[in-house]
N, C-alpha and C positions, 0 to 999 in steps of 0.2 A: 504494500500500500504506500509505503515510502516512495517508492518510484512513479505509482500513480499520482502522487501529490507532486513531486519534482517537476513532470510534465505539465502537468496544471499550472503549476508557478510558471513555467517558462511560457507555457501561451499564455498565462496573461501580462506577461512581461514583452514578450513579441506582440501583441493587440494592442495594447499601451503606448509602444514606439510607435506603428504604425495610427494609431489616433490620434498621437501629437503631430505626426508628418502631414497627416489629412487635412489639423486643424493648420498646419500652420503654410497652407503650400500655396504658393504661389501665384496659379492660375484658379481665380473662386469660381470659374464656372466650371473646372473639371472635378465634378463631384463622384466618388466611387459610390459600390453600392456594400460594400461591406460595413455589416454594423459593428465596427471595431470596440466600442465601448460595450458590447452586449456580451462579445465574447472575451472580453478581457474579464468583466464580470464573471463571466461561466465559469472561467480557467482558475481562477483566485477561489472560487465559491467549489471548487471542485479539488481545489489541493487545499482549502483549507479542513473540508470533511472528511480527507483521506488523512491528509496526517492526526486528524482527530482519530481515526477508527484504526489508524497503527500503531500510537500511543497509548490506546485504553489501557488500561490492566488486566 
């Protein structure tokens, strides 16, 4: 489960990067369609229950 929460860290750490590149880019009318803040959420919300449920006792 450690490793599934590792992962989870890392996408929502790669989701992050990419929704600060989004917010900050250059051309505003090239809008993507990925909702990078959604899955940045999922990724944090999903490594944070795994290393909950690899920790228990």
């Amino acid at each position: 489960m450690l490793v599934v929460s590792a992962v989870g860290a890392a996408v929502g750490v790669i989701a992050e990067i990419a929704d600060h590149r989004r917010r900050h880019r250059r051309d505003v009318d090239n809008v993507g369609f990925m909702p990078w803040r959604g899955i940045a959420l999922a990724g944090i919300a999903v490594a944070i229950f795994a290393a909950a449920f690899a920790l228990k006792p």
